[in-house]
PDB file with SEQRES, HELIX, SHEET and CRYST1 records, atoms N, CA, C and O in Angstrom:
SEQRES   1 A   77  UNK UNK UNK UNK UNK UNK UNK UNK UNK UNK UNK UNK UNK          
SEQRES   2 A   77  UNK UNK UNK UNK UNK UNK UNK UNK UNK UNK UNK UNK UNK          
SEQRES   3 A   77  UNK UNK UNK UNK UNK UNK UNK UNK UNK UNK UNK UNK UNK          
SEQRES   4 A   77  UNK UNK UNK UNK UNK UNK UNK UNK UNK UNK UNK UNK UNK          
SEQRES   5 A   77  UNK UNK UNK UNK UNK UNK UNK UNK UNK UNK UNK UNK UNK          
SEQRES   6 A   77  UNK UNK UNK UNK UNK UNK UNK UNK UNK UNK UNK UNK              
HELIX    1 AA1 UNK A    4  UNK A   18  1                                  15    
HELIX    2 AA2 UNK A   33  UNK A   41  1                                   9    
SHEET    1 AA1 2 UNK A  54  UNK A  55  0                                        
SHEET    2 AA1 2 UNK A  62  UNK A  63 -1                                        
CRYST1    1.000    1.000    1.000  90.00  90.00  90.00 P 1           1          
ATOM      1  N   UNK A   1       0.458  -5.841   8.061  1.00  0.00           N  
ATOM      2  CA  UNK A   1       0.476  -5.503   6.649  1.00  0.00           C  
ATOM      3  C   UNK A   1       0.391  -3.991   6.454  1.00  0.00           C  
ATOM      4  O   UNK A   1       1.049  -3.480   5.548  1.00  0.00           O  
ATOM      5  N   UNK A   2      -0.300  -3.320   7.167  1.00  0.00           N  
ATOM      6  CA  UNK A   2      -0.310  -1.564   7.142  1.00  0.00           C  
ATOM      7  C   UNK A   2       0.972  -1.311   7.426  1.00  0.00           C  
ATOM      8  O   UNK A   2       1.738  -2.038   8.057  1.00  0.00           O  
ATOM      9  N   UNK A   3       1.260   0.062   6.798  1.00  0.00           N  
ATOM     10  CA  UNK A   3       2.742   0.121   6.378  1.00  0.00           C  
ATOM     11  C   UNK A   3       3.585  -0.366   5.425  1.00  0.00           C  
ATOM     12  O   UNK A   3       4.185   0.238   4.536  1.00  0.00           O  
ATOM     13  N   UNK A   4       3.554  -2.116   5.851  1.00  0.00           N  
ATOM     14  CA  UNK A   4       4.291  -2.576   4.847  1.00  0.00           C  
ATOM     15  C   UNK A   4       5.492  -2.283   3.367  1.00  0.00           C  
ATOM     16  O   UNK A   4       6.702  -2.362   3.157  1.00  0.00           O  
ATOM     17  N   UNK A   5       4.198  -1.906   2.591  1.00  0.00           N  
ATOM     18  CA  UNK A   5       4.492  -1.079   1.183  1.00  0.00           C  
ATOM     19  C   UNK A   5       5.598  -0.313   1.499  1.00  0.00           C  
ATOM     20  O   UNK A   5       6.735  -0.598   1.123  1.00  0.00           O  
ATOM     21  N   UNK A   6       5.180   1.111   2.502  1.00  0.00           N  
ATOM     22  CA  UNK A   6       5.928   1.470   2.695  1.00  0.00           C  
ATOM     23  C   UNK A   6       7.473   1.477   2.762  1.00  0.00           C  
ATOM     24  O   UNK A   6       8.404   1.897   2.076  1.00  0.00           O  
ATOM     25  N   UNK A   7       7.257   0.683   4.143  1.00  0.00           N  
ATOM     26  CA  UNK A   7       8.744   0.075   4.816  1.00  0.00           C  
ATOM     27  C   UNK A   7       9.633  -0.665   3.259  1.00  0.00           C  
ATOM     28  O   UNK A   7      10.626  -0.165   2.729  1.00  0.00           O  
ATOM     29  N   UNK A   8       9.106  -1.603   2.927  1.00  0.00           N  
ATOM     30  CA  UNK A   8       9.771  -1.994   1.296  1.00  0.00           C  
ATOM     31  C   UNK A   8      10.482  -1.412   1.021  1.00  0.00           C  
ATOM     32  O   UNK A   8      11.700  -1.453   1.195  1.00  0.00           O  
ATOM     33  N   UNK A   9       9.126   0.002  -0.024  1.00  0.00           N  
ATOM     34  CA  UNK A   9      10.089   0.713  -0.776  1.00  0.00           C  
ATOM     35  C   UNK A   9      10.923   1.580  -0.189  1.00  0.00           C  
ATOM     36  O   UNK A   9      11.859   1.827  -0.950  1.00  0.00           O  
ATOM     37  N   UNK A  10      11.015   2.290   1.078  1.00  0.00           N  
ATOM     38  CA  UNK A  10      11.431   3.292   1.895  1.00  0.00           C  
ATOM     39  C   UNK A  10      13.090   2.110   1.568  1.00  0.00           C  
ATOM     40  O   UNK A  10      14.076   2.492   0.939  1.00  0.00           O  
ATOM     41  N   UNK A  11      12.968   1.087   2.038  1.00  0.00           N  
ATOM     42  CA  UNK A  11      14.124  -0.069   2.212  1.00  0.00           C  
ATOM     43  C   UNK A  11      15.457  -0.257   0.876  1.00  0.00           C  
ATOM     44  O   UNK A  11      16.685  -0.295   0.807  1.00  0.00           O  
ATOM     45  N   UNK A  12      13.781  -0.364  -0.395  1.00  0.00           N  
ATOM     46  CA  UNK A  12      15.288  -0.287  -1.694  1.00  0.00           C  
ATOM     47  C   UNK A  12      15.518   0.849  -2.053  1.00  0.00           C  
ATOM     48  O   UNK A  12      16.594   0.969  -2.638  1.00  0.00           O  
ATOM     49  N   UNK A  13      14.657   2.166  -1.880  1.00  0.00           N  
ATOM     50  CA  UNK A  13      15.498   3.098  -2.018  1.00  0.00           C  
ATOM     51  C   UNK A  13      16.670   3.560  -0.933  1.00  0.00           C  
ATOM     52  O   UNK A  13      17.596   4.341  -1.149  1.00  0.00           O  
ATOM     53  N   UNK A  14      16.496   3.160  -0.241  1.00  0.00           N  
ATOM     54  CA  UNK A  14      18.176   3.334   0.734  1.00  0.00           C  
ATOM     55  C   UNK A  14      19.125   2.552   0.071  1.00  0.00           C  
ATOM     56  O   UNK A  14      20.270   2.960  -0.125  1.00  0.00           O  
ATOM     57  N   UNK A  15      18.607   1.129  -0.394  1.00  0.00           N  
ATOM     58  CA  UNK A  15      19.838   0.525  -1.066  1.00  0.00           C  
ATOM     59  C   UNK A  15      20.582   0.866  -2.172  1.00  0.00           C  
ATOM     60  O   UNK A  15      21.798   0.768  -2.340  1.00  0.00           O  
ATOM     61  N   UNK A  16      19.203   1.526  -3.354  1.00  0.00           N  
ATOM     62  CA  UNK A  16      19.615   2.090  -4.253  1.00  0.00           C  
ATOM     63  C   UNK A  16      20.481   3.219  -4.157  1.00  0.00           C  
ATOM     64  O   UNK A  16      21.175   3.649  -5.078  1.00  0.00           O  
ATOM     65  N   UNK A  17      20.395   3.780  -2.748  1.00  0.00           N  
ATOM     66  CA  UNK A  17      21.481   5.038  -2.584  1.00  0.00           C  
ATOM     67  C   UNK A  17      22.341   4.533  -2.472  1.00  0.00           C  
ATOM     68  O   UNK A  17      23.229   5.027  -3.167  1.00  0.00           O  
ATOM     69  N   UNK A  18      22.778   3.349  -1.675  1.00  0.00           N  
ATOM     70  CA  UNK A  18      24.077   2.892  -0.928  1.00  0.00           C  
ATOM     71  C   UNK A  18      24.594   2.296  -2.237  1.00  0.00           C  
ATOM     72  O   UNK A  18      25.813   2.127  -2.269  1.00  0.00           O  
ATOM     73  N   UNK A  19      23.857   1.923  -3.390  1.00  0.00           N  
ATOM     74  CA  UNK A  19      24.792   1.584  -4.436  1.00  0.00           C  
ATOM     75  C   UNK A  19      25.227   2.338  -5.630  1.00  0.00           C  
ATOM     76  O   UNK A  19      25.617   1.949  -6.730  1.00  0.00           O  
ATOM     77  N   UNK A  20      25.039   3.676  -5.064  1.00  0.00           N  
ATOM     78  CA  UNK A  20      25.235   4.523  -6.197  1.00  0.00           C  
ATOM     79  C   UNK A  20      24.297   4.939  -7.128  1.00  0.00           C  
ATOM     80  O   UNK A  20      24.779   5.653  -8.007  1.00  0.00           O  
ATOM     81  N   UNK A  21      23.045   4.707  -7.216  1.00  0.00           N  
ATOM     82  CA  UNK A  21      22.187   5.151  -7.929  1.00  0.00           C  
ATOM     83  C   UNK A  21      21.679   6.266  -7.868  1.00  0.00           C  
ATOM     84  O   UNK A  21      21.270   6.533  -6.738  1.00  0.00           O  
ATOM     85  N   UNK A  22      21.462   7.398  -8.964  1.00  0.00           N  
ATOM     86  CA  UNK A  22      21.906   8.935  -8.319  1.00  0.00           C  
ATOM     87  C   UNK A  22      19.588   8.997  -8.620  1.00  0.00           C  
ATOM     88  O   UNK A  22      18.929   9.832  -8.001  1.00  0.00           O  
ATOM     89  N   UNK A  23      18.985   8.093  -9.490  1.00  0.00           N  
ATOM     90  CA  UNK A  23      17.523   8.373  -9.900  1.00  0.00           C  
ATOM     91  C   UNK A  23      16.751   7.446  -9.981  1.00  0.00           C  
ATOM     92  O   UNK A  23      17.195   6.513 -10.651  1.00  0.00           O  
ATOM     93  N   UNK A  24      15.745   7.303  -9.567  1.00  0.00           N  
ATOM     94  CA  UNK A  24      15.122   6.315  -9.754  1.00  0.00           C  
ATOM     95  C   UNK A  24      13.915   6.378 -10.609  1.00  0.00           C  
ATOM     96  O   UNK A  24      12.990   6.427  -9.799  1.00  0.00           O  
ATOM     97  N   UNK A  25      13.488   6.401 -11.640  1.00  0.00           N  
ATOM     98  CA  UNK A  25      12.490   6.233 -12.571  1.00  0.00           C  
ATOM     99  C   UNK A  25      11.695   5.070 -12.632  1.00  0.00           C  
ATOM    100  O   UNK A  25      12.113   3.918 -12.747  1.00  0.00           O  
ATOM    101  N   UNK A  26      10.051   5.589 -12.516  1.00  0.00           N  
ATOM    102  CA  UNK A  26       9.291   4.316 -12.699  1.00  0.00           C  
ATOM    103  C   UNK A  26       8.031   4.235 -13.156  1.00  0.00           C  
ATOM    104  O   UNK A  26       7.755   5.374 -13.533  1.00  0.00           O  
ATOM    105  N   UNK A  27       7.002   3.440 -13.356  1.00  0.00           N  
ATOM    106  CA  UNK A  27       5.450   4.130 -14.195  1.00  0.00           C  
ATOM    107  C   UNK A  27       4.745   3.380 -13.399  1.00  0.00           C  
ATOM    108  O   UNK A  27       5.273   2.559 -12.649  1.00  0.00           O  
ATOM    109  N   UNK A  28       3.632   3.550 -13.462  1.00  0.00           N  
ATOM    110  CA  UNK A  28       2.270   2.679 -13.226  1.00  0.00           C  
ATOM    111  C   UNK A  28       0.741   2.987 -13.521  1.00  0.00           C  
ATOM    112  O   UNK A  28       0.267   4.106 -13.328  1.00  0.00           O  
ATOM    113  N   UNK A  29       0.107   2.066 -13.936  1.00  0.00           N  
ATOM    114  CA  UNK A  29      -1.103   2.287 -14.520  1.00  0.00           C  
ATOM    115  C   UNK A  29      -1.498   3.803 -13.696  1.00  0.00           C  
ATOM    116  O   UNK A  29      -0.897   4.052 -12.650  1.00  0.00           O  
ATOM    117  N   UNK A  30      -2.578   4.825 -14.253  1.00  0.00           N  
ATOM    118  CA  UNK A  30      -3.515   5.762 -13.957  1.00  0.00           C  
ATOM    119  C   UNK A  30      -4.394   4.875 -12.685  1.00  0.00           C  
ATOM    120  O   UNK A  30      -4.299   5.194 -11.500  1.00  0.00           O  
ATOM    121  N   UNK A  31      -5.212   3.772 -13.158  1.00  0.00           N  
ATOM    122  CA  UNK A  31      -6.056   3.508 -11.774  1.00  0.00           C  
ATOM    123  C   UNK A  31      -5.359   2.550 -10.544  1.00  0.00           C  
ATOM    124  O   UNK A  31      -6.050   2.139  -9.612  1.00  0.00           O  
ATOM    125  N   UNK A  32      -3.903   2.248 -10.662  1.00  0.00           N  
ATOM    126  CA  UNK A  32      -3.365   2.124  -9.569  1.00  0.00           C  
ATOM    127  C   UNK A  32      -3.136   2.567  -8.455  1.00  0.00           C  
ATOM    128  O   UNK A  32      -1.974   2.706  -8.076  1.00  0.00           O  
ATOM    129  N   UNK A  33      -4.235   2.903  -7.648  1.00  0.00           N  
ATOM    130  CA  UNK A  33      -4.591   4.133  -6.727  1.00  0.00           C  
ATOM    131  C   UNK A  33      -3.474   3.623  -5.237  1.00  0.00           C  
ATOM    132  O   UNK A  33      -3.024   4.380  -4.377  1.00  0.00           O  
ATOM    133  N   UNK A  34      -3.330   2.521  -5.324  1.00  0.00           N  
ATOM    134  CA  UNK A  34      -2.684   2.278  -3.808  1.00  0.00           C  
ATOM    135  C   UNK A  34      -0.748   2.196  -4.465  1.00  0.00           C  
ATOM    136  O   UNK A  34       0.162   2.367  -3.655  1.00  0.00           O  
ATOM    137  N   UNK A  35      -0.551   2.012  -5.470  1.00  0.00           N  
ATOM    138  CA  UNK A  35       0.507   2.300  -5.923  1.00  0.00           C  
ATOM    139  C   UNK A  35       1.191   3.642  -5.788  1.00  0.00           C  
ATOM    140  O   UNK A  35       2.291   3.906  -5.302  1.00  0.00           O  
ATOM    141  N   UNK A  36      -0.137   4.784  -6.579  1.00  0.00           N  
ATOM    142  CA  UNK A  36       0.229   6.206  -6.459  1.00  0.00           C  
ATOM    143  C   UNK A  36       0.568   6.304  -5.163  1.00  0.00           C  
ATOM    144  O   UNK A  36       1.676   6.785  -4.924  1.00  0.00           O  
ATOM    145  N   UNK A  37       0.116   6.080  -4.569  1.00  0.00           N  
ATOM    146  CA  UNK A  37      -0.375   6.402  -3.166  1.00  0.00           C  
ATOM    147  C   UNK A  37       0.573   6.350  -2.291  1.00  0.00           C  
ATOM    148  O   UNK A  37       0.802   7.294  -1.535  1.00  0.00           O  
ATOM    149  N   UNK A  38       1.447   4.907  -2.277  1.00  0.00           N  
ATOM    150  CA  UNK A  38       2.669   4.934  -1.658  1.00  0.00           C  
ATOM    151  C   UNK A  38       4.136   5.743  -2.217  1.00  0.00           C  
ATOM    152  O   UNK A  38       4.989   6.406  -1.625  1.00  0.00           O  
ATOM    153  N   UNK A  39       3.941   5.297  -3.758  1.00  0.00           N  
ATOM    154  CA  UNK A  39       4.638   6.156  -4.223  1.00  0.00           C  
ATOM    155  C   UNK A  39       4.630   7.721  -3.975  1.00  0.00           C  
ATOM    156  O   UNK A  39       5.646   8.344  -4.282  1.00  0.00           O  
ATOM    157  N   UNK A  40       3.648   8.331  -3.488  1.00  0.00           N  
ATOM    158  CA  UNK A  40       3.807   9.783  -2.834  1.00  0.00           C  
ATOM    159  C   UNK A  40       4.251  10.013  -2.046  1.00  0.00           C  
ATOM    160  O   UNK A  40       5.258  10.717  -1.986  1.00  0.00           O  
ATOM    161  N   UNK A  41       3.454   9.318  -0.782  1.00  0.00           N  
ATOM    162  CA  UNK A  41       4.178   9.004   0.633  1.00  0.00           C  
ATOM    163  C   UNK A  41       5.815   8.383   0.687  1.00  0.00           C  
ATOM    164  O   UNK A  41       6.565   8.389   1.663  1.00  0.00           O  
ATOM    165  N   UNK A  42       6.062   7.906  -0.560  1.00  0.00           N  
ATOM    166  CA  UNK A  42       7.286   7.748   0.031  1.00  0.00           C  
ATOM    167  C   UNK A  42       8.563   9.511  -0.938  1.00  0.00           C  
ATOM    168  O   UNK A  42       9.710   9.892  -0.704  1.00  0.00           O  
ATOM    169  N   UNK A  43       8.003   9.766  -1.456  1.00  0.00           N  
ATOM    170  CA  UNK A  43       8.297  11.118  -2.134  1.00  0.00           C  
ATOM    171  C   UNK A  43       8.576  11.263  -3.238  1.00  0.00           C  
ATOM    172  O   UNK A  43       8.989  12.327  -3.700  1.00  0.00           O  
ATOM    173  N   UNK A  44       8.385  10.095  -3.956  1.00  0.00           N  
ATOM    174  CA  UNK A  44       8.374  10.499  -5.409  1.00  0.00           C  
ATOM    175  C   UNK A  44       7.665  11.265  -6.251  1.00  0.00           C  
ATOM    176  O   UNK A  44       6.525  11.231  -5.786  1.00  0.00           O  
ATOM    177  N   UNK A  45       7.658  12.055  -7.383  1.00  0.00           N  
ATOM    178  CA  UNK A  45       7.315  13.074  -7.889  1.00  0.00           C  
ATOM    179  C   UNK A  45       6.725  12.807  -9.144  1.00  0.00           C  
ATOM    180  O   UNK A  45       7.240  12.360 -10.168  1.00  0.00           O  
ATOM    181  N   UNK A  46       5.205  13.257  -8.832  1.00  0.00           N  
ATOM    182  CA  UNK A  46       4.553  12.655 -11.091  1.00  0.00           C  
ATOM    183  C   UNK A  46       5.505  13.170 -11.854  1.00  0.00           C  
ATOM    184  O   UNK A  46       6.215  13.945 -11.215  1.00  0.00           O  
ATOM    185  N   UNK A  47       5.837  13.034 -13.093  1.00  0.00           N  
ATOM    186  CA  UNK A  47       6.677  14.304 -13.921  1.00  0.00           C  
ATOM    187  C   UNK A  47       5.847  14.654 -15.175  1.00  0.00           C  
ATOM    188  O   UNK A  47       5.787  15.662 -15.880  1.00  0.00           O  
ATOM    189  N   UNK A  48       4.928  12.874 -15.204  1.00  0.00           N  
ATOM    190  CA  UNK A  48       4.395  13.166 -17.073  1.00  0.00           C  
ATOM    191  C   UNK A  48       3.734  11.934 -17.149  1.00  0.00           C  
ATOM    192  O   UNK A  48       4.059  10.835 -16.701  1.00  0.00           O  
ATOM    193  N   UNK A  49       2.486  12.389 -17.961  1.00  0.00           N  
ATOM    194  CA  UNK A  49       1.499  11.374 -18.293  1.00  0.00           C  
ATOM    195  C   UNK A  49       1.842  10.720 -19.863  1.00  0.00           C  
ATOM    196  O   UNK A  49       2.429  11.335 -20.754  1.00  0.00           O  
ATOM    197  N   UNK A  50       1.386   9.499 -19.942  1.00  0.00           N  
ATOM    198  CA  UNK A  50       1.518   8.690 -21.167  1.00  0.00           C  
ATOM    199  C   UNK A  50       0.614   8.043 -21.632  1.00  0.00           C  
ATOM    200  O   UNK A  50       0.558   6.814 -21.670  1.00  0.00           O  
ATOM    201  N   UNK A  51      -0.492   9.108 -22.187  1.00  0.00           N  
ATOM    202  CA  UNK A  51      -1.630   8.974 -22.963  1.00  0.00           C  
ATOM    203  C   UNK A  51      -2.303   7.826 -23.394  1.00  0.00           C  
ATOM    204  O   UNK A  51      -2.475   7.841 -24.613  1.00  0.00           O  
ATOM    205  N   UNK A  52      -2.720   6.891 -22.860  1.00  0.00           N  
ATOM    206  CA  UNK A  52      -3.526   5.710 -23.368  1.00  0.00           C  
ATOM    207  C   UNK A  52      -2.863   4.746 -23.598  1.00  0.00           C  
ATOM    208  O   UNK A  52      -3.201   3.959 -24.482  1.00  0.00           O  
ATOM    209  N   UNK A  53      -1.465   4.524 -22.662  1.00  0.00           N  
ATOM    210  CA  UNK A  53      -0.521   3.593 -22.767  1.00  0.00           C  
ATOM    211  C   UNK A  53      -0.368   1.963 -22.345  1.00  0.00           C  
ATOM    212  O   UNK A  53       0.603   1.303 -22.716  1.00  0.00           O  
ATOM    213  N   UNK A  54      -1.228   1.521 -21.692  1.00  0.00           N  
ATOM    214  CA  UNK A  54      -1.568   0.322 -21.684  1.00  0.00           C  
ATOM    215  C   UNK A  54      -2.706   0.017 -22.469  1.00  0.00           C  
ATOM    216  O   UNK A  54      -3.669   0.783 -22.481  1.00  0.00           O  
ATOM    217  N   UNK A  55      -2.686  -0.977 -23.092  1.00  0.00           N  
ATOM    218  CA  UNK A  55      -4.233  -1.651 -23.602  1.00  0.00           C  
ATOM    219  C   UNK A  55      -4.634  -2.675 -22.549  1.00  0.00           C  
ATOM    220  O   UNK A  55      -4.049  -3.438 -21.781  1.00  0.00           O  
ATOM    221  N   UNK A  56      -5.725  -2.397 -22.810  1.00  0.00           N  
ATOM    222  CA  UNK A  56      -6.653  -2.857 -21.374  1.00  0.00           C  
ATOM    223  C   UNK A  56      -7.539  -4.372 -21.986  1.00  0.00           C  
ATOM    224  O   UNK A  56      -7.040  -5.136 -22.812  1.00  0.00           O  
ATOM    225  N   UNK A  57      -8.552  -4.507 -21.529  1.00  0.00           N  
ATOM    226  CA  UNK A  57      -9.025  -6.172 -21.462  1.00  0.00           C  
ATOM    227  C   UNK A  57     -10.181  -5.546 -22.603  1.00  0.00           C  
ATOM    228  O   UNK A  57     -10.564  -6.378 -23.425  1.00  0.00           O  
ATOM    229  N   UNK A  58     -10.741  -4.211 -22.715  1.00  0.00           N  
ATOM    230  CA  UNK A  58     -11.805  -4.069 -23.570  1.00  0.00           C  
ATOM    231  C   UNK A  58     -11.230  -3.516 -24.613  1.00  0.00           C  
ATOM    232  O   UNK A  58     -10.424  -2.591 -24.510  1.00  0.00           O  
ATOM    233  N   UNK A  59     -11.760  -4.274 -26.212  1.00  0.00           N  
ATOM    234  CA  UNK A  59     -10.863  -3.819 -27.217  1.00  0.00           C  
ATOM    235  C   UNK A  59     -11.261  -2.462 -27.325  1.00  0.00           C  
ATOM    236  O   UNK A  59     -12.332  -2.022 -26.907  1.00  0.00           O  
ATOM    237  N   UNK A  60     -10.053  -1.573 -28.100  1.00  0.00           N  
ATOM    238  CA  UNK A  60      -9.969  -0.322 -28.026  1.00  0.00           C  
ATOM    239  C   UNK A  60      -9.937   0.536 -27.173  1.00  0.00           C  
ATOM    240  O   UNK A  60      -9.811   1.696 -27.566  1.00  0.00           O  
ATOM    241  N   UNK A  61     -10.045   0.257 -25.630  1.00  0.00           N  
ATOM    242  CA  UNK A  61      -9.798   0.859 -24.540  1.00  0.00           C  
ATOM    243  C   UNK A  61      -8.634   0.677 -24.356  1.00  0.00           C  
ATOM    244  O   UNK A  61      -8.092  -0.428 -24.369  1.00  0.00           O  
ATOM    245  N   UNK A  62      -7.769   2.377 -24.043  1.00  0.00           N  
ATOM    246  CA  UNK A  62      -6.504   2.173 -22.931  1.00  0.00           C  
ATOM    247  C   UNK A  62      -6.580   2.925 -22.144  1.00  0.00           C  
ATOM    248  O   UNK A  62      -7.562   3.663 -22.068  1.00  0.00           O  
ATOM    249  N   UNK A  63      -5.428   2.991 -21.187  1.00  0.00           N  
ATOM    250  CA  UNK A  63      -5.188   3.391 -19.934  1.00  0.00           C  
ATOM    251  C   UNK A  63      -3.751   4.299 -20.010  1.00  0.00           C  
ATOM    252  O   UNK A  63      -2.695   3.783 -20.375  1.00  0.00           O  
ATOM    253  N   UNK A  64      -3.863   5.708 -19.618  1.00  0.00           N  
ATOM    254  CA  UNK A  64      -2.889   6.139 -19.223  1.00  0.00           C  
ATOM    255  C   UNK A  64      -1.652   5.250 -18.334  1.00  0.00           C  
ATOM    256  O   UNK A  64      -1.684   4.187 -17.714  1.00  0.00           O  
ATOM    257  N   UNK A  65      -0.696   6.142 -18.581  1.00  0.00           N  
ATOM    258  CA  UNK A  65       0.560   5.521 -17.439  1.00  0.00           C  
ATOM    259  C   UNK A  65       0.829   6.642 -16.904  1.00  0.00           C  
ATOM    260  O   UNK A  65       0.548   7.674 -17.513  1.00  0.00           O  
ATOM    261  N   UNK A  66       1.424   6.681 -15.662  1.00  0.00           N  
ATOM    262  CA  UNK A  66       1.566   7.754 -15.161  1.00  0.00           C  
ATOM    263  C   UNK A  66       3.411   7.890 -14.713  1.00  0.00           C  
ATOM    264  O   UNK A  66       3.933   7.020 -14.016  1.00  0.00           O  
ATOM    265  N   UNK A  67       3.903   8.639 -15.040  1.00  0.00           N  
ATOM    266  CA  UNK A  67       5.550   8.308 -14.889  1.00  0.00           C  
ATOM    267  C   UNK A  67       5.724   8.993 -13.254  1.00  0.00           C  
ATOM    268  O   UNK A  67       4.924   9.649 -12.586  1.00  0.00           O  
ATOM    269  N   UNK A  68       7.009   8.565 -12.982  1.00  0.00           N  
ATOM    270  CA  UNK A  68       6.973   8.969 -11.108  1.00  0.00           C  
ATOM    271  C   UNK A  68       8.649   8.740 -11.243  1.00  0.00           C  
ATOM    272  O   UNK A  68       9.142   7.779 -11.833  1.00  0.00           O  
ATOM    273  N   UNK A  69       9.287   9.626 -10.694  1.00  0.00           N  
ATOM    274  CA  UNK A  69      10.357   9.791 -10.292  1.00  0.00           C  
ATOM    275  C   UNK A  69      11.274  10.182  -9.064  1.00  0.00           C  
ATOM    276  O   UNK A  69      10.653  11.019  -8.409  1.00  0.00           O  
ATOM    277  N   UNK A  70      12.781   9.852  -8.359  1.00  0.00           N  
ATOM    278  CA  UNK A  70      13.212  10.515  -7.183  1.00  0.00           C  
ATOM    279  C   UNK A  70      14.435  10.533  -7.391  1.00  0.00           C  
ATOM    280  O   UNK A  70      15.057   9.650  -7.982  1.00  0.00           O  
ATOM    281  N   UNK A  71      15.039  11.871  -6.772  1.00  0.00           N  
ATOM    282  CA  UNK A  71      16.092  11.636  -6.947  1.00  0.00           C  
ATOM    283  C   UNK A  71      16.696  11.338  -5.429  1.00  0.00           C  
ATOM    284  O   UNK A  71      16.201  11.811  -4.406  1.00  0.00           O  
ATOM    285  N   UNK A  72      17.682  10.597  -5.464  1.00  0.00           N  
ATOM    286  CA  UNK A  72      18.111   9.901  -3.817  1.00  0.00           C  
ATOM    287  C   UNK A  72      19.498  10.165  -3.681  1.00  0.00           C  
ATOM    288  O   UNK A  72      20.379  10.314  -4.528  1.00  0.00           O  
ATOM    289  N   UNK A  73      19.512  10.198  -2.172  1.00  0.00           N  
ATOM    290  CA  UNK A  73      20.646  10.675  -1.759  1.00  0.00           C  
ATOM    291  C   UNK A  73      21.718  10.086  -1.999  1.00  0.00           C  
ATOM    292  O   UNK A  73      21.413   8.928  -2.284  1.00  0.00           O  
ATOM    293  N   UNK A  74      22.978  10.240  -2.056  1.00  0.00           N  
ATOM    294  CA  UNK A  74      23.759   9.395  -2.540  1.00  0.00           C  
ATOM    295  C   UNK A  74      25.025   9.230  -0.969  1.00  0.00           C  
ATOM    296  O   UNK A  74      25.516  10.105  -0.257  1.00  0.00           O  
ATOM    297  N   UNK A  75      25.089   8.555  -0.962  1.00  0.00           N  
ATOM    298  CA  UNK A  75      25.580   7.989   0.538  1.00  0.00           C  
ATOM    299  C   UNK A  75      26.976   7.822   0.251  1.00  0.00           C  
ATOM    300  O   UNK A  75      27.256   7.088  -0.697  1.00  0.00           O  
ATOM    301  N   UNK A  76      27.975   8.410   0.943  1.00  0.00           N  
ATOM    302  CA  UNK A  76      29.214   8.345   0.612  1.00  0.00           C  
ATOM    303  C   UNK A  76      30.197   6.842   0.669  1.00  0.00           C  
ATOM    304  O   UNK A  76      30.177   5.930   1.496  1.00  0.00           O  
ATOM    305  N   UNK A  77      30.961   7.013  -0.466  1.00  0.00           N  
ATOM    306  CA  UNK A  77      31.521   5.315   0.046  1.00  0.00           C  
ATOM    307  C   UNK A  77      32.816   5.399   0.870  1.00  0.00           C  
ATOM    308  O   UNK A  77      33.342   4.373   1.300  1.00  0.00           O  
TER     309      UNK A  77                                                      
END                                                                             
């Protein structure tokens, strides 16, 4: 299971290259710490926070989102 995550996403972003996809845009909660996490390691880039964007389980509490982006190689056809 270590690694794993990794290997995945490392996996659809190659596909996403091989099909032409020139960006990949995506969010995830602020305390998604093992999310960020791979998402770094695999090289995506924070760009911008989104202020109290989930509502959470306690009323009137939210949760940032955190936006993450890459741009990928584009693989010739």
């Amino acid at each position: 299971q270590q690694g794993l995550g990794r290997i995945l996403l490392q996996q659809i972003l190659d596909n996403l290259s091989e099909q032409g996809v020139a960006r990949l845009l995506l969010e995830v909660r602020a305390s998604n710490a093992a999310a960020i996490a791979l998402y770094q390691c695999c090289d995506l880039q924070q760009d911008a926070i989104r202020k109290d964007y989930y509502e959470t389980t306690e009323p009137g509490v939210h949760e940032d989102a955190y936006l993450f982006s890459c741009t990928l190689a584009l693989q010739p056809s």
